[in-house]
C-alpha positions as CSV (number, residue, x, y, z in Angstrom):
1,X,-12.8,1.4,-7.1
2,X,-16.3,1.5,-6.3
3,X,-19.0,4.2,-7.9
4,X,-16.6,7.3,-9.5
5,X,-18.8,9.9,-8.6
6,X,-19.2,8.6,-4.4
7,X,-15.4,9.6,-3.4
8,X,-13.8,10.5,-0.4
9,X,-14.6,14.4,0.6
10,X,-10.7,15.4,1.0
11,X,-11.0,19.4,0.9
12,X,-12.2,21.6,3.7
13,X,-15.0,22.7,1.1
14,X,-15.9,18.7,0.4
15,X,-16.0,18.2,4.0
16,X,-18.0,21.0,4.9
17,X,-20.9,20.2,1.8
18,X,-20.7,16.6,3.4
19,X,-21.4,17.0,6.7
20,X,-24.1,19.3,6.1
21,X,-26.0,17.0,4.2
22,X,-25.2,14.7,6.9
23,X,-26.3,17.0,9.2
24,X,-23.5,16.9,11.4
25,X,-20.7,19.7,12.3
26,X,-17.9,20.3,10.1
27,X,-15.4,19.8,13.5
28,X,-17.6,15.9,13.9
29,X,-16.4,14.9,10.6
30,X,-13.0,16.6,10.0
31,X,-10.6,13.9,11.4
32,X,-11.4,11.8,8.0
33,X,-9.3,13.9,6.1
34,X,-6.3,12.4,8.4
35,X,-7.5,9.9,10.3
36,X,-6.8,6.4,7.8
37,X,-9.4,4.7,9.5
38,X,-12.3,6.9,8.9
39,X,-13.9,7.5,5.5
40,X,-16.2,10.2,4.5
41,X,-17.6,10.0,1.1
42,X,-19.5,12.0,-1.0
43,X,-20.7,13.0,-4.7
44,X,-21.9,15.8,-6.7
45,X,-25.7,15.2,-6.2
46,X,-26.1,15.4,-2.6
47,X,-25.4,11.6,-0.7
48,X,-23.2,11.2,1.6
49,X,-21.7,8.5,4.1
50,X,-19.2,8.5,7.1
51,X,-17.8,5.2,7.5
52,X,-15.4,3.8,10.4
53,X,-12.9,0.8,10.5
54,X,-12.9,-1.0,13.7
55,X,-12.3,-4.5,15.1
56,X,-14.8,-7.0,15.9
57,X,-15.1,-9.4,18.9
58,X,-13.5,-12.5,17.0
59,X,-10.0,-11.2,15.3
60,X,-11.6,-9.5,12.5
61,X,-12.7,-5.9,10.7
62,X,-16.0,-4.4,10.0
63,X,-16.8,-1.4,7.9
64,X,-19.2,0.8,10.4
65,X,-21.5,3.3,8.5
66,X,-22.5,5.8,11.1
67,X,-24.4,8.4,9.1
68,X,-25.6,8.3,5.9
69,X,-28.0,10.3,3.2
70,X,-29.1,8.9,-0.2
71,X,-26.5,6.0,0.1
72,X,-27.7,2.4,0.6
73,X,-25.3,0.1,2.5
74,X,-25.0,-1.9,-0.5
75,X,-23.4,1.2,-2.4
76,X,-20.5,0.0,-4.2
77,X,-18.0,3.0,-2.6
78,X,-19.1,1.3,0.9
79,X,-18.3,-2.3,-0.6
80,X,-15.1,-1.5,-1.8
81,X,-14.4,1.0,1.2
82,X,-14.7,-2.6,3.1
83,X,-12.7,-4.0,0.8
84,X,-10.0,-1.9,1.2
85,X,-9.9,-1.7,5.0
86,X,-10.1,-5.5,4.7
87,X,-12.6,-6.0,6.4
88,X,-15.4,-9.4,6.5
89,X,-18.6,-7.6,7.8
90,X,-20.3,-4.3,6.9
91,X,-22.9,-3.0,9.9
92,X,-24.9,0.0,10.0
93,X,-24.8,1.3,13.5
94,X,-27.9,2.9,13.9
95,X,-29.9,-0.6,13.2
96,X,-27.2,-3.1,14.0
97,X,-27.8,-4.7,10.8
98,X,-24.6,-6.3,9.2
99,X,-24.2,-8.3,5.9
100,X,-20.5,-10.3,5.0
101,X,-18.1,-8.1,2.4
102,X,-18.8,-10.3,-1.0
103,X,-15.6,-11.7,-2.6
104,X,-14.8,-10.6,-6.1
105,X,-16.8,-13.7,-8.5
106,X,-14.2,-16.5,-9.5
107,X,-13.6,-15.9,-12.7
108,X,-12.5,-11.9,-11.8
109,X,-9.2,-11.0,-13.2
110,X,-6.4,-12.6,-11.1
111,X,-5.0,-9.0,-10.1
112,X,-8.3,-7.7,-8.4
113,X,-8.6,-11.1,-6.4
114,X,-5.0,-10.5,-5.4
115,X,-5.9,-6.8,-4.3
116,X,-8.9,-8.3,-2.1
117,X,-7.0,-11.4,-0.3
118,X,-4.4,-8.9,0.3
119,X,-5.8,-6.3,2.1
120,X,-7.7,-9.2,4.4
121,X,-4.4,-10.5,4.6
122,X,-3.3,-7.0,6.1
123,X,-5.9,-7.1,9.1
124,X,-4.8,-10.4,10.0
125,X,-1.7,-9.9,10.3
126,X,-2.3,-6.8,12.8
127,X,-4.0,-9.2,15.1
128,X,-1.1,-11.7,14.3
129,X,1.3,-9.3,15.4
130,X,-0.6,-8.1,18.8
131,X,-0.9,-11.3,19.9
132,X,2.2,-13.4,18.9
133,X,5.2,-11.1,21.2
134,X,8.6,-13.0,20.2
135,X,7.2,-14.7,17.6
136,X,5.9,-12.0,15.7
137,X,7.3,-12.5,12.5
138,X,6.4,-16.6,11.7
139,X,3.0,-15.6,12.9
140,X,2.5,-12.9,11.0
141,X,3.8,-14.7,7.9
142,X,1.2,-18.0,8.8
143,X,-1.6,-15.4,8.9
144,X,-1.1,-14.2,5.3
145,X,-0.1,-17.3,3.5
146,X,-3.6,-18.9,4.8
147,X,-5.7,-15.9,3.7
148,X,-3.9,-15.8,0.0
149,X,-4.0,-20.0,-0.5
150,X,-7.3,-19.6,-2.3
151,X,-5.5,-17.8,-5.3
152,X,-2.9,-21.3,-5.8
153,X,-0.6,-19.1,-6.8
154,X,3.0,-19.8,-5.5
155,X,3.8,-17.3,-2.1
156,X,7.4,-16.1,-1.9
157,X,7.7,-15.0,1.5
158,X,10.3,-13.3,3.9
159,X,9.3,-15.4,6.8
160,X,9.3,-18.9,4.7
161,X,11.1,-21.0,2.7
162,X,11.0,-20.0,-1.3
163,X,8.2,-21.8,-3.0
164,X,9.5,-23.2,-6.4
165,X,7.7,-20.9,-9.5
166,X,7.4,-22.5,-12.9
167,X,8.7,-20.4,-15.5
168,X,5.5,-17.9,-17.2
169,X,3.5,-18.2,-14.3
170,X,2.6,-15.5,-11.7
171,X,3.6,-15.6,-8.2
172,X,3.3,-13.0,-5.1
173,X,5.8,-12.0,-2.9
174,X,5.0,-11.4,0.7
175,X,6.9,-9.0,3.6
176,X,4.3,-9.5,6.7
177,X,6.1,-7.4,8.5
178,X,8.9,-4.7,7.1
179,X,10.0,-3.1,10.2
180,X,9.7,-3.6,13.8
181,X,6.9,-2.7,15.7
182,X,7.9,-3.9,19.2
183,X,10.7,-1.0,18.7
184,X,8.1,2.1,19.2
185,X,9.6,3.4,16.0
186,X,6.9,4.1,13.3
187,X,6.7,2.9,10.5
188,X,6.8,-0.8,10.0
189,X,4.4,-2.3,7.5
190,X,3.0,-5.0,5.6
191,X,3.9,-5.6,1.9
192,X,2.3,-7.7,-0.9
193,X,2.9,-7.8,-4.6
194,X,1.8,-9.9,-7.4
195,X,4.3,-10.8,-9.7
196,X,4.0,-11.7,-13.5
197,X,6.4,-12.0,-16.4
198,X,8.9,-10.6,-13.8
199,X,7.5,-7.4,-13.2
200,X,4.9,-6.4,-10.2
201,X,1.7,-6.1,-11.8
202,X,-0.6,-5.3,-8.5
203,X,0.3,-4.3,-4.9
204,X,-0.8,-3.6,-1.4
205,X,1.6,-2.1,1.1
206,X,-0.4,-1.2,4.8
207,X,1.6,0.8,7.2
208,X,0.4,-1.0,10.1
209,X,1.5,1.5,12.2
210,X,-0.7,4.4,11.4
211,X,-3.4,2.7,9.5
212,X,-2.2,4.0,5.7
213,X,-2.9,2.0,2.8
214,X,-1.6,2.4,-1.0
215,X,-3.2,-0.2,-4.0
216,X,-2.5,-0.2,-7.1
217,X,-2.7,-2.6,-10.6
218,X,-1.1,-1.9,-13.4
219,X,-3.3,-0.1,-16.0
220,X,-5.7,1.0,-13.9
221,X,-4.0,3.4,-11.3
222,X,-2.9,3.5,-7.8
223,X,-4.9,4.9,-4.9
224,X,-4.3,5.8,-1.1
225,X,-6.6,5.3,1.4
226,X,-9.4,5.3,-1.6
227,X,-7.9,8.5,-3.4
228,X,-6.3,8.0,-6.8
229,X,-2.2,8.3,-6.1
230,X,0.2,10.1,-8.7
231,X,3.7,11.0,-8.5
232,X,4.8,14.9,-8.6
233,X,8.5,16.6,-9.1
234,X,10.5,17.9,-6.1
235,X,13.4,18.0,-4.5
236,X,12.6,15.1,-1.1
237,X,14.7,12.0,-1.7
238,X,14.2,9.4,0.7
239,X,16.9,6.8,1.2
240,X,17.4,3.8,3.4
241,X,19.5,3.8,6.4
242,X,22.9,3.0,5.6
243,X,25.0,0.3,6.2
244,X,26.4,-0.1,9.9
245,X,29.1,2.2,10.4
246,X,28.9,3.5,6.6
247,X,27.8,6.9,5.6
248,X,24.4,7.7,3.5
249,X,25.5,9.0,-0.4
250,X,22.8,12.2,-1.1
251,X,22.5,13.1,-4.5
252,X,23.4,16.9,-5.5
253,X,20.1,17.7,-6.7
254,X,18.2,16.6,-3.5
255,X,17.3,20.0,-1.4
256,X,15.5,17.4,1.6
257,X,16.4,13.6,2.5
258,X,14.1,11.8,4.6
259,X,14.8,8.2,6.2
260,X,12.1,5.8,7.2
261,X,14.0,2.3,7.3
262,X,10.9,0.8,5.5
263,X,11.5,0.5,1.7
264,X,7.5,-0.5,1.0
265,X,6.3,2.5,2.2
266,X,8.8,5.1,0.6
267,X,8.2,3.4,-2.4
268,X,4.5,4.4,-1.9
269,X,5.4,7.8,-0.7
270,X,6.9,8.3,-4.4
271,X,3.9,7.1,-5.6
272,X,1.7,9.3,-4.0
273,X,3.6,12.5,-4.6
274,X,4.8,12.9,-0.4
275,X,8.3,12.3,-2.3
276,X,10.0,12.7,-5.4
277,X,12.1,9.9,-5.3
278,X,14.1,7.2,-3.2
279,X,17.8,5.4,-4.1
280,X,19.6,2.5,-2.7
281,X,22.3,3.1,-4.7
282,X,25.0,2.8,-1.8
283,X,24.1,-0.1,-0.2
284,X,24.3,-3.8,-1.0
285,X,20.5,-3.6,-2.4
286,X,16.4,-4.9,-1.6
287,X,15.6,-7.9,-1.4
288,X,12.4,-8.7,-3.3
289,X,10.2,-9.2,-0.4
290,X,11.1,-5.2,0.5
291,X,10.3,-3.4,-3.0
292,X,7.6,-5.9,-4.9
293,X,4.3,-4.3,-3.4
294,X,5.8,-0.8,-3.1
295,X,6.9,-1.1,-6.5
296,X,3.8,-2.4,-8.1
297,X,2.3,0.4,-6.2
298,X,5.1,2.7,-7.8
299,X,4.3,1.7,-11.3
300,X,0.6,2.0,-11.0
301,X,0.5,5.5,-10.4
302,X,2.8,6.2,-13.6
303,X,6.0,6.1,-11.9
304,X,9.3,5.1,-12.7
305,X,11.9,2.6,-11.7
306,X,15.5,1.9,-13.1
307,X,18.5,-0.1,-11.7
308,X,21.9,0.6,-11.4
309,X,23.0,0.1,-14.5
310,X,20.2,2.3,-16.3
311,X,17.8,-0.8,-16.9
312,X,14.4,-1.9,-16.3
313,X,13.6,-4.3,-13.2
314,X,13.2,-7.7,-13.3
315,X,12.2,-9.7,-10.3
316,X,13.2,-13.4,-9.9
317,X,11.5,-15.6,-7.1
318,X,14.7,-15.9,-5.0
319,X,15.1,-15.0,-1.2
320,X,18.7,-14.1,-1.8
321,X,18.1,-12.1,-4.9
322,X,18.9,-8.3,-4.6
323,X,18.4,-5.2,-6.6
324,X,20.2,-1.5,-6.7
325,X,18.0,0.8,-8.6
326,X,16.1,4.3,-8.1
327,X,12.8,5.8,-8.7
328,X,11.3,8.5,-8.9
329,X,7.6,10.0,-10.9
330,X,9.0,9.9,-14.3
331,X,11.7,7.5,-15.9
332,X,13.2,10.8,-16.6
333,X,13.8,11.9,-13.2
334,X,15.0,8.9,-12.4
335,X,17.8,8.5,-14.7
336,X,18.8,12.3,-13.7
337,X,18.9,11.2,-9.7
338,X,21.2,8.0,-11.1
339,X,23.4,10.6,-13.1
340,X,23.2,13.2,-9.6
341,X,24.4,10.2,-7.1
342,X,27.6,10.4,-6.0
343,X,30.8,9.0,-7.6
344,X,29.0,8.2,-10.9
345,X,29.4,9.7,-14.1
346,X,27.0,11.0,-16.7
347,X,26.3,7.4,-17.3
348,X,25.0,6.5,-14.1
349,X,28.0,4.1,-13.9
């Protein structure tokens, strides 16, 4: 994503090297380490650029570069910064000037034009969302499946009717909104995965809620808010709320179980390392729309997935399709959390 040696400044001392060179204070630049929607970058041989994400009078996103030194606005870290934050524009703010965020060419592979339509297809749907009150969900859903109909490429959505996929070819299923964000309870989300030969080969999941955003295509890594993602060992599980009036099954070797309600982004969570793994093994399972982006997301960062009888998943293009399965950082570790799970045997079974 973009130049390898212009990356974000996450350590105090990164942050620090940055804003001097910038020749701002180390406090003026420190909420981009945890504020999504700023972006300080930086590299070894003394540029540096702090960019913001805001709206723009008409519906859409801009990249804003507020400071700079030895970066032009044409970098390729500030391109695919814009990218990411899906934004249309890029505008300096000292000069005003601005200049459109240029689509990937048309023969790019299908994955990385998937990755681009998608995370435009994320800043839509927030303003879809804002605007639509009761009808939050169809507009949010009408949003995405316009900005992804330049791919031709079959959309399996939550919010619509399943398109019919012809065997072999790839397809991408779509969650506009997982979770509810009229409730006040964080974090609801939008999901997006591109699916091929039954397994999710690239993925975008946006936390629409606090401005997070995982990528990730398989074979070349997974990254959150621009920094490369990778799953670690520990002892967090996070499961999904359990059935009404049921109880939630917690594995023996968990030591912490966290709940979010939004499978997408705990799949992400796994993939960055904020978890060490996540089951569904008591409930009735995910739907595709809920797992496909997390899980491509998942995958890409060398994670693992299995289902509940030990195997690898498949996805089908069906609405009423569902899947039991765990996953965790290594395939490993997730066959030990299927042996740990209550009422199963050393089998998993």
């Amino acid at each position: 994503m973009g130049d390898p040696g212009l990356r974000p400044a996450v350590t105090a001392r990164e942050l620090r090297a940055a804003a001097e060179r910038l020749s701002l204070p180390a406090a003026g630049v420190a909420p981009a380490r945890v504020e999504p929607r700023l972006r300080l970058l930086a590299d070894d041989e003394g540029a540096a650029v702090l960019l913001r994400r805001q709206w723009v009078g008409d519906g859409t996103a801009e990249a804003v570069v507020l400071h700079r030194a030895g970066v032009p606005l044409e970098h390729p870290a500030v391109v695919a910064t814009a990218v990411a934050w899906g934004c249309d524009t890029i505008r300096h703010a000292p000069t005003g000037r601005s200049f459109p965020v240029p689509p990937p060419p048309d023969d790019a592979p299908l994955a990385h034009r998937f990755r681009h339509l998608a995370a435009r297809a994320a800043t839509r749907v927030e303003v879809a969302v804002a605007l639509a009150g009761d009808d939050a969900d169809a507009a949010a859903h009408a949003a995405a499946v316009e900005v992804f109909a330049p791919l031709g490429v079959p959309v399996l959505s939550e919010e619509g009717p399943d398109e019919p996929v012809a065997e072999g070819l790839p397809w991408i299923v779509l969650d506009p909104v997982d979770g509810n964000p009229f409730a006040g309870l964080p974090p609801w989300a939008f999901s997006a995965g591109l699916v091929s030969g039954g397994r999710p080969v690239a993925g975008l999941v946006a936390d629409l809620s606090s401005g997070r955003r995982w990528e990730g295509i398989a074979g070349e890594g997974a990254r959150r808010d621009g920094v490369a993602a990778s799953p670690r060992s520990g002892g967090t599980v996070i499961v999904p709320s359990a059935p009404r009036g049921e109880r939630i099954d917690v594995p023996g070797n968990a030591d912490r179980v966290r709940v979010t309600g939004c499978t997408a982004i705990d799949l992400c969570l796994v993939a960055d390392g904020s978890a060490a793994a996540w089951h569904d093994l008591d409930r009735g399972g995910s739907r595709v729309h809920d797992l496909a982006g997390g899980l491509a997301v998942l995958l890409a960062a060398g994670g693992a997935a299995v289902t509940v009888d030990g195997g690898p998943i498949i996805l089908e293009a069906r609405s009423d399709a569902r899947l039991r399965f765990v996953a965790a950082g290594t395939e490993r570790a997730a066959r030990e959390l299927l042996r740990s799970a209550p009422g199963r045997g050393a089998d998993g079974r």
